[in-house]
Backbone as ProteinMPNN parsed JSONL, in Angstrom:
{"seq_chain_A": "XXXXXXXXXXXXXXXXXXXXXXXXXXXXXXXXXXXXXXXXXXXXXXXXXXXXXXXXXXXXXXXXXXXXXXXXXXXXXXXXXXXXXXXXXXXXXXXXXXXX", "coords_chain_A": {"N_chain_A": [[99.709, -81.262, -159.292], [100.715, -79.955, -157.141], [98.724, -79.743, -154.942], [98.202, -82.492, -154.442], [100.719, -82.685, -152.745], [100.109, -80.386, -151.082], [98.118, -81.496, -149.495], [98.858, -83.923, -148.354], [100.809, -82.867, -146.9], [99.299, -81.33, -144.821], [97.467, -83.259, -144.025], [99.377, -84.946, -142.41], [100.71, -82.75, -140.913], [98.288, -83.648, -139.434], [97.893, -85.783, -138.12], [100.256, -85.543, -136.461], [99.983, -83.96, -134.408], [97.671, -85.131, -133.529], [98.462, -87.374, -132.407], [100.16, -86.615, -130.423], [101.994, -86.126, -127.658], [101.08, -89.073, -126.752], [102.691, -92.265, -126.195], [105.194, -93.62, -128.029], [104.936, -96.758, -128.295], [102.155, -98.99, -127.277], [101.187, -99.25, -123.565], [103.902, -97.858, -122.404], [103.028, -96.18, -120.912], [102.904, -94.729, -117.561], [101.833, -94.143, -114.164], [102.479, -92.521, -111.05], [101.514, -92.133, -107.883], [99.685, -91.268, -105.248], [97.819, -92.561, -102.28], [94.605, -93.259, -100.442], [93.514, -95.169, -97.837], [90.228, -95.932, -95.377], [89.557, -96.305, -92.27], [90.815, -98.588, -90.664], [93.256, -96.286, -91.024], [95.127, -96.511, -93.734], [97.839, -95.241, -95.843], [99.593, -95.442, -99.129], [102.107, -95.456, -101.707], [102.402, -95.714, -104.759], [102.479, -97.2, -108.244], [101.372, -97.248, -111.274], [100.894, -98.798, -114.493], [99.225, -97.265, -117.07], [96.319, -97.255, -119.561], [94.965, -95.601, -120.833], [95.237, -92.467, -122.783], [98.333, -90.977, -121.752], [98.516, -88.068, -119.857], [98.373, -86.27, -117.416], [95.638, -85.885, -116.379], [93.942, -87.617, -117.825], [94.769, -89.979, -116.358], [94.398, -89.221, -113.429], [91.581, -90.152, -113.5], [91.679, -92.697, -114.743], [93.161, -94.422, -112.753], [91.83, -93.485, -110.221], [89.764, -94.881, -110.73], [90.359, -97.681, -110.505], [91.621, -98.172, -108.457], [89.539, -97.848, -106.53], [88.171, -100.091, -106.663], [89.029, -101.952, -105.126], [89.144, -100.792, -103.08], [90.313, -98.422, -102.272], [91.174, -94.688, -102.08], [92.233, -92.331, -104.276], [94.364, -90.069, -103.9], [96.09, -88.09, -105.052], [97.729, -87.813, -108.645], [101.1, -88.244, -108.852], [102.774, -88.135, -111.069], [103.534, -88.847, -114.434], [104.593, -90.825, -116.75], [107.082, -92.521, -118.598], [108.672, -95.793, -119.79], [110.881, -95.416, -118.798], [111.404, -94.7, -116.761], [110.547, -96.374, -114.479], [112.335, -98.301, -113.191], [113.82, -96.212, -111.101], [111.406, -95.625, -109.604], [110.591, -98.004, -108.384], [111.279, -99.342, -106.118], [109.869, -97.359, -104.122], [107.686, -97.607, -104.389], [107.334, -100.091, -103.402], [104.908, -103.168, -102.677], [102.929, -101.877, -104.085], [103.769, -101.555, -106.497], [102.93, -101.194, -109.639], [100.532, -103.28, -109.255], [97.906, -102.71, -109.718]], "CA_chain_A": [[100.803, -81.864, -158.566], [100.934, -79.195, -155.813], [97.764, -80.123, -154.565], [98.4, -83.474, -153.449], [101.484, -82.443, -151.883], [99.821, -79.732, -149.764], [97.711, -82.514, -148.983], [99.814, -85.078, -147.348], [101.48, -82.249, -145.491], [98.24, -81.227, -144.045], [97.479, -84.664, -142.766], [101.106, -85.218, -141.447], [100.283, -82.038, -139.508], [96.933, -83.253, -138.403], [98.426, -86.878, -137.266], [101.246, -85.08, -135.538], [98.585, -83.317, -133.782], [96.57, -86.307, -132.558], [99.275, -88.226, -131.309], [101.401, -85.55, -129.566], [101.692, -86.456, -126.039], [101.14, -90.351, -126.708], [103.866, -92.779, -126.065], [105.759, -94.361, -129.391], [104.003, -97.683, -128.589], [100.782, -98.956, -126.689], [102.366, -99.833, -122.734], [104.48, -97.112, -122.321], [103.177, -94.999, -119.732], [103.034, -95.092, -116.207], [101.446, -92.85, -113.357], [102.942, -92.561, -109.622], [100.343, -91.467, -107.153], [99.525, -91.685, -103.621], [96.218, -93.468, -102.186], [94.396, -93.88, -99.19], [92.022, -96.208, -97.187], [89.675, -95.331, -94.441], [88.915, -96.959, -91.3], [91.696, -97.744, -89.947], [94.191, -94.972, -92.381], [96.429, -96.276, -94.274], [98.285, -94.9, -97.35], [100.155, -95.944, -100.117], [102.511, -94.839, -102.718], [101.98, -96.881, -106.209], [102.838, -97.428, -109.88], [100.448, -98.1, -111.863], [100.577, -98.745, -115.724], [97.961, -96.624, -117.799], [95.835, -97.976, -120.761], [94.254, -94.6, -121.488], [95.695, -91.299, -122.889], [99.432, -90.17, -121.544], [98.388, -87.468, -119.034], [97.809, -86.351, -116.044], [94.293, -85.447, -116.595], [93.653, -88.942, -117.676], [95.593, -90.607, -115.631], [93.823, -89.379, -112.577], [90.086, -90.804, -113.868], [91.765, -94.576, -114.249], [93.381, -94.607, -111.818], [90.899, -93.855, -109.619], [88.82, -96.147, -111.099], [91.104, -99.059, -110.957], [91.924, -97.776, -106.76], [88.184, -97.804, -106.245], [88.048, -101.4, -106.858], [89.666, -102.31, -104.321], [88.685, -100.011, -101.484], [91.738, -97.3, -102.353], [90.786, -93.775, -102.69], [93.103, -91.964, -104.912], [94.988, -89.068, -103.528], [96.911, -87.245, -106.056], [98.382, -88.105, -109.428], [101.959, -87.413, -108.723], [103.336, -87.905, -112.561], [102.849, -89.635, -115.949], [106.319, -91.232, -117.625], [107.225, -93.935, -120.134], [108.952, -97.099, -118.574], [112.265, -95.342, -118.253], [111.229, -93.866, -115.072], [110.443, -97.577, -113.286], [113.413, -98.184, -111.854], [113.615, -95.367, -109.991], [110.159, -95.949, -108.562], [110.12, -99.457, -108.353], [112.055, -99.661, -104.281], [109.578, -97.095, -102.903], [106.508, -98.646, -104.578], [106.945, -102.103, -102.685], [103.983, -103.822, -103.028], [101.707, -101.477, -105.033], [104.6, -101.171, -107.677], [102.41, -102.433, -110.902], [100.0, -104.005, -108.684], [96.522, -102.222, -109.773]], "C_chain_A": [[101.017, -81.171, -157.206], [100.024, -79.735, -154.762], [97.633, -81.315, -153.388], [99.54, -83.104, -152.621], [100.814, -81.343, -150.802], [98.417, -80.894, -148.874], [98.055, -83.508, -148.099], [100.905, -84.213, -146.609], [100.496, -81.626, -144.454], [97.758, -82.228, -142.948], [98.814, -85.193, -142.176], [101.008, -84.283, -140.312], [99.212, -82.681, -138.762], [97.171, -84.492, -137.583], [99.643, -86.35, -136.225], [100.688, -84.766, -134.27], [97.864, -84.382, -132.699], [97.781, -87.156, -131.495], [100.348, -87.502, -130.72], [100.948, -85.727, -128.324], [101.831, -88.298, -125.843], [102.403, -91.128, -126.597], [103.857, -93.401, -127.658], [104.759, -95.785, -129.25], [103.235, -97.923, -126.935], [102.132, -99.865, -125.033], [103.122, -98.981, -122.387], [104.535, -96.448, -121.612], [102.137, -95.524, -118.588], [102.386, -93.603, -115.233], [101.97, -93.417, -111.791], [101.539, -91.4, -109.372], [100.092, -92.196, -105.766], [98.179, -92.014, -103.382], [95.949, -93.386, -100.766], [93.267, -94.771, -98.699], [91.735, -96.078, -95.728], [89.59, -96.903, -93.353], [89.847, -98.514, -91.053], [92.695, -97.068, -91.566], [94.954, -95.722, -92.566], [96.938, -95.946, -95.868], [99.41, -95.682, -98.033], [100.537, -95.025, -101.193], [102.323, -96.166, -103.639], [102.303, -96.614, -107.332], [102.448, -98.09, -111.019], [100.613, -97.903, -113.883], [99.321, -98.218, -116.314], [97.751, -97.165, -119.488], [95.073, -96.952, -121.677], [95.719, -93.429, -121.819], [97.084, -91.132, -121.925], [99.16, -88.94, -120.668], [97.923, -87.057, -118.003], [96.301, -86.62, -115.78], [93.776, -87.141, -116.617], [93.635, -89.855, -116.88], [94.304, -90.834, -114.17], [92.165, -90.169, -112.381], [90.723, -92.502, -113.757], [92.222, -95.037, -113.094], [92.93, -94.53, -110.164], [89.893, -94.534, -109.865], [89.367, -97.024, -110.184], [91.352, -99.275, -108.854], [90.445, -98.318, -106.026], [87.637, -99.51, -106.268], [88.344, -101.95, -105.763], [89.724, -101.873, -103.009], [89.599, -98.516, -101.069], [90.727, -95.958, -102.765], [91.783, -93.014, -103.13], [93.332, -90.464, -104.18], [95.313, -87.846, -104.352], [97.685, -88.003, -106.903], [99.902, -87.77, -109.324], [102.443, -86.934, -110.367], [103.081, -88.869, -113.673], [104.458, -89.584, -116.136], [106.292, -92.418, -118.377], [108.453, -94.543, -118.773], [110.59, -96.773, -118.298], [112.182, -94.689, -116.858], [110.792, -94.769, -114.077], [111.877, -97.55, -112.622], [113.308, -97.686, -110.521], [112.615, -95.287, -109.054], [110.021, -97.197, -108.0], [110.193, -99.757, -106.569], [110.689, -98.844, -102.942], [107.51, -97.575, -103.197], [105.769, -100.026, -103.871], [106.264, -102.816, -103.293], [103.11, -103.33, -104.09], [102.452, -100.946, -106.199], [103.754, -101.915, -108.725], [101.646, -103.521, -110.341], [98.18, -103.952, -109.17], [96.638, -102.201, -111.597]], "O_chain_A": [[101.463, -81.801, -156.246], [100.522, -80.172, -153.725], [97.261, -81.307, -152.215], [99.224, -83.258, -151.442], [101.076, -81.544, -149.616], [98.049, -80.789, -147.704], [97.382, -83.798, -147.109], [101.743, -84.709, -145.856], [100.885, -81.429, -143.303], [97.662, -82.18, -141.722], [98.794, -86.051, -141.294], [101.129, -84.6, -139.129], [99.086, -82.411, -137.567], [96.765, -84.469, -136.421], [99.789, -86.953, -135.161], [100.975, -85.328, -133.213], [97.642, -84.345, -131.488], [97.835, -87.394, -130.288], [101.461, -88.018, -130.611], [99.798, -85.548, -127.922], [102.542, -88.788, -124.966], [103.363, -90.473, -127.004], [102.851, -93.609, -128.336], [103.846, -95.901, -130.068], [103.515, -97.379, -125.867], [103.155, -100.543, -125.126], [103.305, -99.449, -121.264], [105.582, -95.889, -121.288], [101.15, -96.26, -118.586], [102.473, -92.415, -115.544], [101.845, -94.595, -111.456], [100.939, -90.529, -110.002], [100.278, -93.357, -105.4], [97.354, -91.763, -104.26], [96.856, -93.427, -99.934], [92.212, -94.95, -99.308], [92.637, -96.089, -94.889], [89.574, -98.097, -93.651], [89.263, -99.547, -91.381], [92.671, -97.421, -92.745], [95.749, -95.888, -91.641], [96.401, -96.408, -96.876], [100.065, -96.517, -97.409], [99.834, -94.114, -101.631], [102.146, -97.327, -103.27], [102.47, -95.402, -107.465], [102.906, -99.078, -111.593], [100.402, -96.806, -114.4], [98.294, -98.816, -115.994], [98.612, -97.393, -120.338], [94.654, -97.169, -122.814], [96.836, -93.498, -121.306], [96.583, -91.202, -120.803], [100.272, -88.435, -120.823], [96.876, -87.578, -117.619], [95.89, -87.505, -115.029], [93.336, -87.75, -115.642], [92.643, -90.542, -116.637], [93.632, -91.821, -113.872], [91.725, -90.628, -111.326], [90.349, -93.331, -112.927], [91.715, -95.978, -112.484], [93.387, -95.16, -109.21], [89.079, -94.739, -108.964], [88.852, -97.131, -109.071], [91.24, -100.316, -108.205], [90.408, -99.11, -105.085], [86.567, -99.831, -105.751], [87.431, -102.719, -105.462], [90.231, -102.437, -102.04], [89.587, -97.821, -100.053], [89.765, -96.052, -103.526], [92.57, -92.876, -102.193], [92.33, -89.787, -103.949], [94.76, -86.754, -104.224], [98.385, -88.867, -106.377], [100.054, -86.679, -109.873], [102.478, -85.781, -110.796], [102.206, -89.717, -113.499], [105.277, -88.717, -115.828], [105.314, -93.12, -118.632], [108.858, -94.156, -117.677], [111.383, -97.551, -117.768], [113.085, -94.278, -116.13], [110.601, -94.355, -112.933], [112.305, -96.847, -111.708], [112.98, -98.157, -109.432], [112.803, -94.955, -107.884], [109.237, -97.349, -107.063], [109.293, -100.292, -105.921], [110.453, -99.169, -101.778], [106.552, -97.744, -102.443], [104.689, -100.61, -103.781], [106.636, -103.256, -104.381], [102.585, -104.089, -104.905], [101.974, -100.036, -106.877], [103.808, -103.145, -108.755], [101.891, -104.66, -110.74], [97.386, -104.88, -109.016], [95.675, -101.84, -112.273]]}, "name": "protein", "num_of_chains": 1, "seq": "XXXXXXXXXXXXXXXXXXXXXXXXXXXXXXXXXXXXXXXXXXXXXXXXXXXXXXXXXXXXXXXXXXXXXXXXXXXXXXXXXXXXXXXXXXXXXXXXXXXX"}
């Protein structure tokens, strides 16, 4: 009887584990980051929804992907957040608010 119980607290730790950092559900997180494009310069701040992993680290690989498409070269990741932090970004985003 012990057995299984140290069992299913083992894997409770090891799922805790995996999804620590992840948002509650899929959608959830968001990266602000600055961009630029050559010839003639111009930059951009942006808000882009992420489909991978919750952090920065991540973040910066799709999002330069997704920039790269389009002729954008990615700058700097500023931050990673769940969708309570649109708002606040949404005014200086403009156009590239949730655009990429």
């Amino acid at each position: 009887m012990v057995m299984p119980m140290k069992n299913a607290l083992a894997l409770s730790a090891l799922l805790l584990t995996l999804f620590a950092g992840f948002p509650a559900a899929a959608g959830e997180c968001y990266a602000d980051y600055k961009a630029k494009r050559d010839a003639p310069l111009q930059l951009h701040y942006g808000v882009m929804q992420l489909n991978d992993s919750c952090t920065k680290a991540a973040a910066r690989s799709e999002v330069a992907t997704r920039l790269q498409r389009s002729g954008w070269t990615l700058l700097n990741v500023l931050s990673v957040f769940d969708e309570s932090g649109l708002s606040e970004r949404k005014a200086s985003a403009g156009k590239f608010y949730l655009r990429f």
